[in-house]
N, C-alpha and C positions, 0 to 999 in steps of 0.2 A: 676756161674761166671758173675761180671758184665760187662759193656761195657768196663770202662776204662781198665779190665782184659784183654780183648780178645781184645783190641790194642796193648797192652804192647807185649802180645802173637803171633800175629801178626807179628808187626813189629820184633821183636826179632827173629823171623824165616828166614824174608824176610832178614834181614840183615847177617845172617847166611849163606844165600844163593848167594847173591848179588857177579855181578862179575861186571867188568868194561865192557863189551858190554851191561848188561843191567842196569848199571848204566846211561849209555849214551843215552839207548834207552829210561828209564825212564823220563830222563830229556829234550829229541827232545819231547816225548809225551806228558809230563806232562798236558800243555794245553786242549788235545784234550780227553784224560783221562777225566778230571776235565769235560770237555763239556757234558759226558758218564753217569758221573756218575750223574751233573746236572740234565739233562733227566729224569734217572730214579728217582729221588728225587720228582722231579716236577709230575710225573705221581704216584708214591705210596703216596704224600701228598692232592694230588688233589691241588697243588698249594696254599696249605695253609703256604709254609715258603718260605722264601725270600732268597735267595745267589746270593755272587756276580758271573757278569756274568765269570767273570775271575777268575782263579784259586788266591787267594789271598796268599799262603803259598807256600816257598821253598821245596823243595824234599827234602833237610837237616831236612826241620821241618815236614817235614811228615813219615821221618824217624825214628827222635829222636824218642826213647822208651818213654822217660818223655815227652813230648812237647804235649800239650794239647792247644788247641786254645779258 
């Protein structure tokens, strides 16, 4: 399976699952999420890739099944 598989996989569960408290909770966190996971990005690259420092994409688009950035 490749990567774009195992988002599509993903998200298609999470959305399967998704209620309205953790729609809400997603979207208060999103930012601090995005901070989390910057982190760990920056430490498993040794800071060889660049992102911004703020989360750039909607919860809608990190949703979409199809929505590739």
């Amino acid at each position: 399976m490749n990567w774009q598989e195992e988002i599509y996989n993903f998200r298609t569960q999470l959305r399967r699952k998704m209620t309205a408290n953790l729609r809400n909770y997603l979207e208060e966190e999103l930012n601090y999420i995005y901070e989390d996971a910057l982190g760990f990005v920056k430490i498993k690259t040794a800071n060889t890739v660049i992102f911004p420092s703020q989360c750039p994409y909607s919860l809608e688009q990190l949703l979409d099944r199809d929505w590739l950035p």
